[in-house]
C-alpha positions in Angstrom: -54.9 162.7 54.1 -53.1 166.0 55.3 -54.4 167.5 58.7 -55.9 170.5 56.5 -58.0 168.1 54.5 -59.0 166.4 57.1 -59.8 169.6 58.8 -62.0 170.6 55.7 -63.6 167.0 55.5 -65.3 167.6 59.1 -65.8 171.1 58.7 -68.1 170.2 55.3 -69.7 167.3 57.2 -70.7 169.2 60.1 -71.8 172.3 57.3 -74.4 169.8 55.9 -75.6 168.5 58.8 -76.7 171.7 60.4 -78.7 172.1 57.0 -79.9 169.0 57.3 -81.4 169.9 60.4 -82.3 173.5 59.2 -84.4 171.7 56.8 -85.9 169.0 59.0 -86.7 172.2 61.7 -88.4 174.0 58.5 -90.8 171.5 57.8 -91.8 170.6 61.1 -92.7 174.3 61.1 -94.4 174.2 57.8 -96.6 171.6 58.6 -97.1 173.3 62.7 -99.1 172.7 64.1 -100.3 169.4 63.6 -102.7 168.8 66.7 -104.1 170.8 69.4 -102.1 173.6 71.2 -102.0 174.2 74.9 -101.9 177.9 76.1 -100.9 177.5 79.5 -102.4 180.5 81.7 -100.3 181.1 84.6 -103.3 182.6 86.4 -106.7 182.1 87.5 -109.6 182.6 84.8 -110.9 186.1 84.5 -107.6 187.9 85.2 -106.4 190.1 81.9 -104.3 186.6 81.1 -107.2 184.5 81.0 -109.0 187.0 79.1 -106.2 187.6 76.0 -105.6 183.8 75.9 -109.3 183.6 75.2 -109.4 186.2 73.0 -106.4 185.1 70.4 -106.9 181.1 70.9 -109.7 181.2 68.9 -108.7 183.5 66.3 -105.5 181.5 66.2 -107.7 178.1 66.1 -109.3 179.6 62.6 -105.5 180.2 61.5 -104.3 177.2 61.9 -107.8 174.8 61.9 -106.5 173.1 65.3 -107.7 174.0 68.6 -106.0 176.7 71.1 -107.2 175.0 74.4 -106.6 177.4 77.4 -105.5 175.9 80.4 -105.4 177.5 83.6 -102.3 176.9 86.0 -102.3 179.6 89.1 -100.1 179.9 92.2 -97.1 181.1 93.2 -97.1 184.1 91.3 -96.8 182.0 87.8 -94.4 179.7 89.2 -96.2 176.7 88.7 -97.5 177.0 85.0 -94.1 178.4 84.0 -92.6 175.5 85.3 -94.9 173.5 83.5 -94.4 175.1 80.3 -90.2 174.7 81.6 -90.6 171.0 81.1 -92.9 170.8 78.5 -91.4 168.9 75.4 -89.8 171.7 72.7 -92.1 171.3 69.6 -94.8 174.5 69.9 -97.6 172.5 71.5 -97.3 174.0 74.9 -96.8 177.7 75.0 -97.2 179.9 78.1 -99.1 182.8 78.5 -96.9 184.6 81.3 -97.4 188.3 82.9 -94.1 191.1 84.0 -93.9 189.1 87.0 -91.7 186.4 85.6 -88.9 188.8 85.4 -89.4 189.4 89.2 -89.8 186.0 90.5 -86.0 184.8 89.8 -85.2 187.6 93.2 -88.3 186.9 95.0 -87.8 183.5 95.5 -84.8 181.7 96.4 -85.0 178.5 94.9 -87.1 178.5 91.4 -87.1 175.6 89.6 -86.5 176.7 86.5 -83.7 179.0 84.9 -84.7 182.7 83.5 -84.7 183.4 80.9 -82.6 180.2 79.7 -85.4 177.6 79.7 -87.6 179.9 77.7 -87.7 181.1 74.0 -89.7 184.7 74.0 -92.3 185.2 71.2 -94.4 187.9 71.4 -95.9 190.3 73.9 -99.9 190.5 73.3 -100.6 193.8 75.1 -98.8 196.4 77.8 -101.3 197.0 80.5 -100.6 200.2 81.7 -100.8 200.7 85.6 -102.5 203.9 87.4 -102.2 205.2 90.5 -105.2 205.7 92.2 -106.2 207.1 95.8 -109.8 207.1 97.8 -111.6 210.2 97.4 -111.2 211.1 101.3 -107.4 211.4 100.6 -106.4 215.2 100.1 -104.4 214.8 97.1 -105.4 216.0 93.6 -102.2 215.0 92.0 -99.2 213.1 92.2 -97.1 216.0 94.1 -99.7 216.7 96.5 -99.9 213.2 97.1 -96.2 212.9 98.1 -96.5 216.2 100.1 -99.0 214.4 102.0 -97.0 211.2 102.5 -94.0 213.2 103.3 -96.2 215.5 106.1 -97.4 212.4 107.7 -94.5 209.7 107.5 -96.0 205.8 108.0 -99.6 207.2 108.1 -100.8 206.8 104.4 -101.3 202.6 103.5 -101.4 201.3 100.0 -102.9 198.0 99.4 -101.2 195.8 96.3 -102.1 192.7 94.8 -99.5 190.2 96.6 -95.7 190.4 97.1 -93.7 191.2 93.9 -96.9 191.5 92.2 -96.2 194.6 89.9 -98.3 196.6 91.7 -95.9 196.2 94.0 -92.7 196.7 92.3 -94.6 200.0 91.2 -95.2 201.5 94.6 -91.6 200.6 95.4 -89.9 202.4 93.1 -92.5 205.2 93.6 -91.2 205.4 97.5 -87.6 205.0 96.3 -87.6 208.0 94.1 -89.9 209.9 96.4 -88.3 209.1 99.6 -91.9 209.1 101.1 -93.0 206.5 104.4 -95.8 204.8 103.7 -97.1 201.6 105.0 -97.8 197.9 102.9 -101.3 195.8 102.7 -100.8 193.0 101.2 -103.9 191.2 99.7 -104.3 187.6 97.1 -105.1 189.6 94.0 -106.0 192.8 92.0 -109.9 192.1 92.7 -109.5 192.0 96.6 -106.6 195.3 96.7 -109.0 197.6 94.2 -111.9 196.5 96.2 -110.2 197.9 99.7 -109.1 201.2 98.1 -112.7 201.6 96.9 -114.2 200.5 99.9 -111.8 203.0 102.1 -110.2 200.6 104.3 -106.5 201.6 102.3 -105.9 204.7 101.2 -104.0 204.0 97.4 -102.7 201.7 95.0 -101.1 200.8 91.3 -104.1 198.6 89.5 -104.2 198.1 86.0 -106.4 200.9 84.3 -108.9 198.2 82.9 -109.7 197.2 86.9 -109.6 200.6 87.7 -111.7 202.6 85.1 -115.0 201.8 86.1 -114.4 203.3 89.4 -112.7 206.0 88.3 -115.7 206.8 85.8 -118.2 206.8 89.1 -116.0 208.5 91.0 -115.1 206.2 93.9 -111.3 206.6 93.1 -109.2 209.3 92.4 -106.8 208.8 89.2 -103.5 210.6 89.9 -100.4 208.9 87.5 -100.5 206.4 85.0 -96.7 204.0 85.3 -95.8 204.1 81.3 -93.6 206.7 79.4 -96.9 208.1 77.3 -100.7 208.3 78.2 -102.8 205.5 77.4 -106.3 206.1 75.1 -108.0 204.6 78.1 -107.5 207.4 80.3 -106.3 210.4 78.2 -106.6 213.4 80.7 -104.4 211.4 83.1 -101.0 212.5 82.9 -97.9 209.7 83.1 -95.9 210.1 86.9 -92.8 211.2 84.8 -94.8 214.2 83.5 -95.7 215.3 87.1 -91.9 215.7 87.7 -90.6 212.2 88.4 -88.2 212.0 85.7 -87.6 208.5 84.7 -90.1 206.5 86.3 -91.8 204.0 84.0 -93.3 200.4 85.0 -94.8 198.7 81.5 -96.9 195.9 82.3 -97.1 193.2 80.0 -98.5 189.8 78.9 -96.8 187.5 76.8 -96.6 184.3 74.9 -93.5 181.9 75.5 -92.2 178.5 74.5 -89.7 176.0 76.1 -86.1 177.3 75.8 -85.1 175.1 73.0 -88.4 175.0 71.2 -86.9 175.3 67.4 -86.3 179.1 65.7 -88.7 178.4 62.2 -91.7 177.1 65.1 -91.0 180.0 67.4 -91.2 182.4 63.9 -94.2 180.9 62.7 -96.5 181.3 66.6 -95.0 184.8 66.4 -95.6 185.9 62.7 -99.5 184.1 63.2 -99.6 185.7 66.8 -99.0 189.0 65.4 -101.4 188.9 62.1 -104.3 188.3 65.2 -102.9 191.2 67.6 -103.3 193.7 63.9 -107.4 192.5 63.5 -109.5 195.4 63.6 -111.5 193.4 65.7 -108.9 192.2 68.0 -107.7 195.6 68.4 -110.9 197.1 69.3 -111.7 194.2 72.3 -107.9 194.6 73.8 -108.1 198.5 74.1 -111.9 197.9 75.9 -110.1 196.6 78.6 -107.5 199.3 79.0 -104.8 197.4 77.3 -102.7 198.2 73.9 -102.2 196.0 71.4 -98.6 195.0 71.0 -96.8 192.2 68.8 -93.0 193.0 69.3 -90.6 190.2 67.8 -89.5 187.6 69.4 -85.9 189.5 69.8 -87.2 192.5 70.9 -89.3 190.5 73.6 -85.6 188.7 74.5 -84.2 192.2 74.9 -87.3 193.5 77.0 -86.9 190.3 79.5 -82.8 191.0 79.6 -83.4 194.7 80.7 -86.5 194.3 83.1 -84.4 191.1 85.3 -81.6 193.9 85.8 -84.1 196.7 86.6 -86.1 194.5 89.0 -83.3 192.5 90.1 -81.8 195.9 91.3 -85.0 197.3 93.1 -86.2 194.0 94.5 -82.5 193.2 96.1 -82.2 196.6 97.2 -85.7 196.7 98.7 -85.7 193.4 100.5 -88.4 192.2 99.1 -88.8 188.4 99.4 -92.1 186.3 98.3 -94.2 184.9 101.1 
């Protein structure tokens, strides 16, 4: 046999066994899933997490007459469910349900033990959870420039409280004093709950919350809404105006929560959780429950979601090396 035959003898073998296993994939996917499914929240219940895993299991259960069941997995800002979900066998059954801050964590931490984004497969993004700035009522600041006029007039004497290191209430405040230039000084605290609470309560003076924590005490009056963190105003608070519109060109912070699969979890089951995920995400019913909490619907593809992940490492990567921040 000549080298060129031989050369076309391996070339055809290796053809039909990549559809072979095209085909195998297919109809593992056809028949997906074929036992319960694991949403593994990488957070405590209640958290906007918790509460969109809860929402689309069950609608997802109907889909697919198998049960979603949520399991809850907090600490370490994510680490230890996305780890989980890291090592989880490849077949669709464990799937985590992961916030913005896993595209932080790889420069907060120095050791992770898992690779981003290579030992995950992206599906879909449920909802973008726009963040607001808000400030006590006893601070002198009706809008975002008078707010920095302040901070700038008074260097280290405003505080802002955030959810934890890294949190994205955090990365939001950062690159609000990077593009400012403004002094202000950090309170840390272990969640959203406990940070809103201390801004409401007047012990801090501001902070970035998510507008579906913040809303009901914006509605009563105990905060002050200045700037909402995304490139458009949200139906949840339409007379607030974005920070970019109040003159700071270019800054935009999307928070987001996601569904994702081990890294080599096959293509035809990743398309299948996302083309289901997304039917749910379009439910009048679904839609009308995820905007009641301040969030917005979302259902990108699973290769848009890839090329959301890629752009946000560099962005964070960048502000969180240049910064110093390190996780505690």
């Amino acid at each position: 046999m000549t080298h060129s035959a031989r050369y076309s003898s391996v070339a055809f073998a290796l053809a039909c066994a990549g559809l072979l296993a095209l085909a195998a994939a297919e109809a593992v996917a056809a028949e997906f899933p074929a036992r319960p499914v694991r949403f593994l929240v990488a957070s405590s219940p209640g958290g906007a997490l918790d509460v969109l895993a809860r929402l689309v299991g069950p609608k997802l259960t109907e889909k697919w007459a198998q049960p979603v069941v949520v399991d809850n997995r907090a600490g370490a800002g994510g680490v230890i469910g996305t780890e989980m979900v890291a090592n989880a066998n490849p077949d669709g059954y464990n799937i985590l349900v992961i916030a913005q801050g896993f595209t932080a964590n790889p420069f907060l931490y120095k050791k992770l033990p898992y690779r981003t984004p290579e030992d995950f497969a992206p599906i879909t993004i449920l909802a973008y959870g726009p963040n607001v700035l808000v400030v006590h009522p006893s601070v002198k600041a009706g809008s975002v420039k008078e707010l920095i006029a302040l901070a700038k007039a008074q260097p280290g004497k405003l505080n802002y409280a955030t959810s934890g290191v890294g949190a994205a209430s955090h990365l939001s405040i950062e690159m609000f004093k990077r593009m400012t230039g403004v002094d202000m000084v950090h309170i840390p605290y272990k969640g959203a709950g406990a940070a809103t609470a201390a801004v409401v309560g007047g012990q801090v003076q501001l902070l970035f919350t998510s507008t579906g924590a913040a809303m009901p005490h914006i509605k009563s009056g105990r905060l002050k809404a200045l700037g909402l963190t995304t490139a458009k105003r949200t139906p949840a608070l339409p007379d607030v105006p974005t920070i970019a519109e109040t003159g700071l060109a270019g800054f935009q912070v999307d928070g987001w929560y996601a569904l994702m699969a081990p890294g080599k979890t096959p293509k035809p089951i990743i398309d299948r959780l996302y083309r289901d995920t997304a039917e749910v995400l379009k439910m009048p019913d679904t839609v009308a429950r995820i905007e009641s909490f301040g969030l917005e619907p979302a259902g990108i593809s699973p290769q848009e979601f890839g090329d959301t992940i890629r752009a946000e490492l560099k962005k964070w990567g960048k502000l969180i090396q240049e910064a110093g921040i390190k996780a505690e």
